[in-house]
N, C-alpha and C positions, 0 to 999 in steps of 0.2 A: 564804150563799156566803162561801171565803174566800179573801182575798187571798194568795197564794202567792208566796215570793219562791226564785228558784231561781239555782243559784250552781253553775257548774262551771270550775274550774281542773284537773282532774286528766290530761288526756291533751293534743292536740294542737290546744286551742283555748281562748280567752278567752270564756265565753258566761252569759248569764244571761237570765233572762224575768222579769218582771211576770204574773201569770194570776191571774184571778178565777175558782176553780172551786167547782161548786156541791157539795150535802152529799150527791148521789150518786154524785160523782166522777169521773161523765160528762160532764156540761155544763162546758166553759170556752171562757172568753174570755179571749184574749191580750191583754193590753193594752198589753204592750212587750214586745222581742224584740230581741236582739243578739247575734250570735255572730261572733269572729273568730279565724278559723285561726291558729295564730302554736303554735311547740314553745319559744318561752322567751320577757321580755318580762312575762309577766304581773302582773306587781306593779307595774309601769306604768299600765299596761291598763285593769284591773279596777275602778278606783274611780273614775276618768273614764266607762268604761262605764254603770257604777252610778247614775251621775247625770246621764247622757243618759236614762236606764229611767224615772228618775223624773221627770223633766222631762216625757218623751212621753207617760207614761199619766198624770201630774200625781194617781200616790200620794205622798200623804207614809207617809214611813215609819212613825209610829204607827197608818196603820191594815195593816199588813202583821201577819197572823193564824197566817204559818208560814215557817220557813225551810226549807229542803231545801237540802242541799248533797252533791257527790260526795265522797265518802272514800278516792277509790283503789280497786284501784291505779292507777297511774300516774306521772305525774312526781313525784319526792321532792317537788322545790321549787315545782311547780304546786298539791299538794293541802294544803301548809302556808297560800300565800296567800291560795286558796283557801276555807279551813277558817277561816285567821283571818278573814278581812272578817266570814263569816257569823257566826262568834262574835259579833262587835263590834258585828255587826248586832241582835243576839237580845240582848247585854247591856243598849242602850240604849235598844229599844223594848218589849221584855219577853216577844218572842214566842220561842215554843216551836220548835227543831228538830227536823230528822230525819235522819239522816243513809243517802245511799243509796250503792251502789258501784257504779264507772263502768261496769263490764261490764253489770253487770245495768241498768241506764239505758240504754244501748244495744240491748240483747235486748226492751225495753221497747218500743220501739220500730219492733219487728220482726211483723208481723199475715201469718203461714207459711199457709196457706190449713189446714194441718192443725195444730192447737196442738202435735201429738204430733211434729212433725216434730222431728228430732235439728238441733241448733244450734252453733253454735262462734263463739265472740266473743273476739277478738283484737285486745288491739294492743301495738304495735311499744314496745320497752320502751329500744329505741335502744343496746343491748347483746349486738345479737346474736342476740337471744331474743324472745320476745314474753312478754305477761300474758294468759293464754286462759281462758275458761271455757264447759264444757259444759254444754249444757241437754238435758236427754231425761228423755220421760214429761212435761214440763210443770212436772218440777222443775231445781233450779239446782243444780250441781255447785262445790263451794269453786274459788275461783280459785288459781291456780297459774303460775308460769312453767312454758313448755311451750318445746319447739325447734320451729324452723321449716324444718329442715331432715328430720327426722323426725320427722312427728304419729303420737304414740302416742294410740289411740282407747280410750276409757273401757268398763267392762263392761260387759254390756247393751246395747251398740250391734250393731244386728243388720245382719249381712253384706250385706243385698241393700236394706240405708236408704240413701237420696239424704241427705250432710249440708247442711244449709244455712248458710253461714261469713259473718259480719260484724266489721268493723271496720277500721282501715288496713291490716292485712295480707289482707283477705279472697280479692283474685285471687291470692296468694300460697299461701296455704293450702291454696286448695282446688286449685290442679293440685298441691297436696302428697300431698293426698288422694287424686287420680287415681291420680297416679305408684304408691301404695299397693295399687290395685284398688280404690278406694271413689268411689263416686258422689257429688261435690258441688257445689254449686253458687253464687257469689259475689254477693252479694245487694246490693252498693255501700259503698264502701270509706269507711264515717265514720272518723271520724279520731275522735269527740266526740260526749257524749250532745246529743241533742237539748233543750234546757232546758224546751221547754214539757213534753217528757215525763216530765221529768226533774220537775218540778211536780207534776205530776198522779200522781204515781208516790210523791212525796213526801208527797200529800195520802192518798193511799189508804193508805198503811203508817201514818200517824199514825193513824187513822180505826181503824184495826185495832186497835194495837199501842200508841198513845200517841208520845211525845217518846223523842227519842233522843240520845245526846251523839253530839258531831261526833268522833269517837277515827277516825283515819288507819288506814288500812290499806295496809302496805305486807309487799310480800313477799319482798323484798332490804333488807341493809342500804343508809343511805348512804353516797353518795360522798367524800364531805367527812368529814374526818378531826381530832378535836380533836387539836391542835398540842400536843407535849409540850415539860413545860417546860424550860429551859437549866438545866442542870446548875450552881450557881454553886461557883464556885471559894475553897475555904479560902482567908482572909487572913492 
């Protein structure tokens, strides 16, 4: 079995888990678990958190076997924080990351009684717009900003599919979809991946695929703007 340390700043919470899961990537056990809703704040947050985690399941951090952390999209300044702790974390115990994106953590999380059912994972990007991405067929569609005032629905979505929509904008979406003629349905409005999934998601892609660097994905520039310099004046 191995200890999993899971780390999400990217959307609209502070959260992270402790899990020991096993080498078939079904069995886990939680051993800590904290998540707190908050949209800024998190560099506060995060490393008081982090050592509440280890206090309560009483790992030290050298026996931690995996990092998993979200890469976006989401908050600029959430998946920098983020991104860094886990770095910090894998440089000084030696363990291996992986890096997962916040959508697909969320869609992770979603058991649609039919896998084939058509999905839509959204959240609010705090500009007007959301960060969406579509699932159908069982596969994952690139993430993208999308409008929330008009969902344009991807090819291959067939006319008489019920969608099923997650994330903070889900009741939002989906009377967007009605209003359209499409059938869908709001399945609870996470704001944030769940971190044990978020684990266990991270164990499984390593298991597959090996370590992965923690590189951001963002799908806008940022906000924040390098300051040009003053002109200095001939003497």
């Amino acid at each position: 079995m191995t200890i999993v340390l899971a780390i999400d700043c990217a959307a609209g919470a502070c959260s992270a888990a402790l899990c020991r899961v096993g080498n078939d990537g079904e069995k886990v056990d939680a051993l800590a678990v904290a998540k707190l809703p908050m949209e800024r704040g998190h560099a506060e947050a995060l490393m008081p958190l982090l050592a509440r985690l280890r206090e309560e399941s009483k790992v030290d951090w050298s026996e931690i076997g995996l990092i998993a952390a979200t890469v976006g999209p989401g908050s600029f300044t959430g998946v920098r924080i983020g991104l860094s702790a886990a770095r910090g974390i894998a440089l000084a115990t030696g363990a291996p990351t992986v890096a997962v994106q916040s959508l697909e953590a969320i869609a992770a999380g979603i058991k649609p009684a039919d896998p084939a059912t058509p999905l839509l994972v959204a959240l609010d990007s705090r500009r007007g717009d959301a960060y969406g991405q579509w699932h159908l067929d069982g596969s994952a569609r690139p993430p993208a900003i999308i409008a929330t005032d008009r969902i344009e629905v991807p090819d291959g979505l067939k006319d008489e599919a019920e969608v099923l929509v997650a994330g903070d904008l889900a009741g939002r979406l989906a009377d967007g979809l009605w209003a359209t003629g499409r059938r869908a349905s709001a399945i609870g409005e996470t704001e944030a991946p769940d971190p044990v999934v978020l684990a266990v998601l991270g164990y499984r892609r390593h298991a597959l695929a090996g370590p992965s660097p923690l590189s951001p994905v963002y799908l806008r520039p940022a906000d924040a703007k390098p300051a040009l310099p003053k002109s200095v004046k001939p003497q």
